[in-house]
C-alpha positions in Angstrom: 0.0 0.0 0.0 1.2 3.3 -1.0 1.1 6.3 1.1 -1.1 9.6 0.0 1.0 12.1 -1.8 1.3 15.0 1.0 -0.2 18.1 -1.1 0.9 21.8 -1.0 -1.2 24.5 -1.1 -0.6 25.0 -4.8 -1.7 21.1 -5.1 -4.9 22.0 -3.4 -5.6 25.3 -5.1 -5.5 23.2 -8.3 -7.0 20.6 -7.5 -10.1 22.6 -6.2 -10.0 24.2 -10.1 -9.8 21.3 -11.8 -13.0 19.8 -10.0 -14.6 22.9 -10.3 -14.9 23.4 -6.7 -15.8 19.9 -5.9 -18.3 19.5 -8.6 -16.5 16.9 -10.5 -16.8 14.1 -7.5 -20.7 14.1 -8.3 -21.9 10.7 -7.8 -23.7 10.7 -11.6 -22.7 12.7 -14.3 -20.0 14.9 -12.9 -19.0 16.1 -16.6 -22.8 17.3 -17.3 -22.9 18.6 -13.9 -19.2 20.3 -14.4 -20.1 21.6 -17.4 -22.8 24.2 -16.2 -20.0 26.4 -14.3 -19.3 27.0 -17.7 -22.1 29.0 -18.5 -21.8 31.3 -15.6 -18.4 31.8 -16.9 -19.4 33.2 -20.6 -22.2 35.0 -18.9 -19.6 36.9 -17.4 -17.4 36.8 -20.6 -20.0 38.3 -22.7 -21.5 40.6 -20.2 -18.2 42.4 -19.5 -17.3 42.7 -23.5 -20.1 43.8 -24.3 -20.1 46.4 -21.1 -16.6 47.5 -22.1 -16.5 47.5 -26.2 -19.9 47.3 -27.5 -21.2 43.8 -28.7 -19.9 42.8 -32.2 -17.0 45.3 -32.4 -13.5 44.4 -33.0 -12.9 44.5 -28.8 -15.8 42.5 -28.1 -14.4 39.7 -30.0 -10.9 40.3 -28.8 -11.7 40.7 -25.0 -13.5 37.3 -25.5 -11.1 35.4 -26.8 -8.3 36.8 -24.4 -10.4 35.8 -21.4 -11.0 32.4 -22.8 -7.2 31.9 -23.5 -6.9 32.8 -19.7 -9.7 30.2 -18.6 -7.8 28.0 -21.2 -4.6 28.6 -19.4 -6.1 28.5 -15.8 -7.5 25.3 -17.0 -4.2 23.2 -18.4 -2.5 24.3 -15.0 -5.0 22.7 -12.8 -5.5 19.4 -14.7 -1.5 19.1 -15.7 -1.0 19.8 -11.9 -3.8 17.5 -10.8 -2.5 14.4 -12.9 0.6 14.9 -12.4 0.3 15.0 -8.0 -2.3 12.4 -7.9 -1.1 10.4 -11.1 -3.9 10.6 -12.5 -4.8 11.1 -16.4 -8.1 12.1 -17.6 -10.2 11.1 -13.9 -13.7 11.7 -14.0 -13.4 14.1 -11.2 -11.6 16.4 -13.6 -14.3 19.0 -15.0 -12.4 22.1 -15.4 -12.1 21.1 -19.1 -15.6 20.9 -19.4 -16.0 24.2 -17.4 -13.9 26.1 -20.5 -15.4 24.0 -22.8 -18.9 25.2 -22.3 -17.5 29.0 -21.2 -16.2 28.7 -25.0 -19.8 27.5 -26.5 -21.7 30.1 -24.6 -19.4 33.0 -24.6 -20.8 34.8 -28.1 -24.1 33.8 -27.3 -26.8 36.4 -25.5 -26.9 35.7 -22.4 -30.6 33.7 -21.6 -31.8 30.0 -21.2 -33.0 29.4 -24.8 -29.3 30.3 -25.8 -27.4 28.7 -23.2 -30.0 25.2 -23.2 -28.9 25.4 -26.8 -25.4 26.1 -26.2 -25.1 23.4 -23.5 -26.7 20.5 -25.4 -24.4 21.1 -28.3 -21.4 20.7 -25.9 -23.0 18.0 -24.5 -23.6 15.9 -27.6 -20.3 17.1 -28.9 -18.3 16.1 -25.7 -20.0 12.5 -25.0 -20.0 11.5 -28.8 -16.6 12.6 -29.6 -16.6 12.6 -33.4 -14.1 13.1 -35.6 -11.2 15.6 -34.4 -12.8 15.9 -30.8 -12.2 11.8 -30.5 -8.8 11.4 -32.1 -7.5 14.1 -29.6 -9.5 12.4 -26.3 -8.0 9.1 -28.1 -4.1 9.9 -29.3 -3.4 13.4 -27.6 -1.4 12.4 -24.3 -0.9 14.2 -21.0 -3.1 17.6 -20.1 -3.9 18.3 -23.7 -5.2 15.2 -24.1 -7.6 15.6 -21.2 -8.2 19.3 -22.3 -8.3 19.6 -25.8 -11.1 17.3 -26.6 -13.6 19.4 -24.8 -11.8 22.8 -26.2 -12.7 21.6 -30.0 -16.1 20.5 -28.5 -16.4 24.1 -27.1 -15.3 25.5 -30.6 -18.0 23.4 -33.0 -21.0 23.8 -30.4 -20.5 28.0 -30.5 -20.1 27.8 -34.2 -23.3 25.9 -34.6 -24.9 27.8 -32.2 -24.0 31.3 -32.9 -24.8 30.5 -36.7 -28.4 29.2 -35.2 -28.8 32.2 -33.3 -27.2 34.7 -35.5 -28.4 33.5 -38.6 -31.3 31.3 -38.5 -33.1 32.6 -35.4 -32.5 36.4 -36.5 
């Protein structure tokens, strides 16, 4: 029997992240249920870009990418710390990938439930089918991008669908 890593307070503070506060030891479904952090996130994404440029303009856009490469970043710290303390790759417990995932479907959206249910079933599908690109990255992507990146290119394909739903179809 192996004894328990002993965890610093950086250890902690990213494993804390990584399960989104504890959310990713649900009992049943902790990546739906890790996944709707996410929406408060781009909430807060869109509702400060569009507070400090104006939606649609050139700084909208930019602000939120930039804050999304910062979730992004926050994100690949805590897992990559996580798995590598624990020694651990890809636990269930981990849901900070889906918390940027969704933050990414969400953030160009307005913020509301008919958007966001739209936004978050995309992800959803997107993230538990895993086809094409978003499979062969959970399948032959190793380490913290591995764990990550599937759920980033989920993220990207359900904001694209949704924002050309909402944008152009529902307009």
């Amino acid at each position: 029997m192996t004894a328990a890593p002993v965890l610093t307070l950086k250890d902690r503070i990213a494993i804390t992240l990584a399960t989104a506060f504890g959310i990713g030891r649900a009992p049943k479904a902790p990546g739906t249920f890790g996944s709707l952090p996410g929406l408060a996130v781009a909430a807060g994404i869109h509702n400060v870009s569009t507070t400090m440029m104006g939606a649609g303009t050139v700084g909208y856009h930019a602000t939120i990418v930039a804050t999304l490469v910062m979730v992004t970043c926050v994100a690949y710290w805590s897992i990559d710390r996580m798995e590598k303390t624990l020694g651990v790759h890809d636990d269930q417990s981990i849901v900070i990938d889906e918390v940027a995932g969704q933050a990414i479907a969400a953030a160009w959206l307005p913020v509301g439930w008919l958007p966001y249910l739209v936004a978050f079933a995309l992800f959803r599908l997107f993230d538990i089918t895993k086809p094409g690109p978003i499979g062969k990255v959970d399948r032959d992507v190793p380490g913290t991008w591995g764990t990550l990146g599937d759920d980033l290119i989920a993220g990207i394909v359900a904001a694209g669908l949704a924002v050309i739903f909402f944008y152009g179809v529902w307009s």
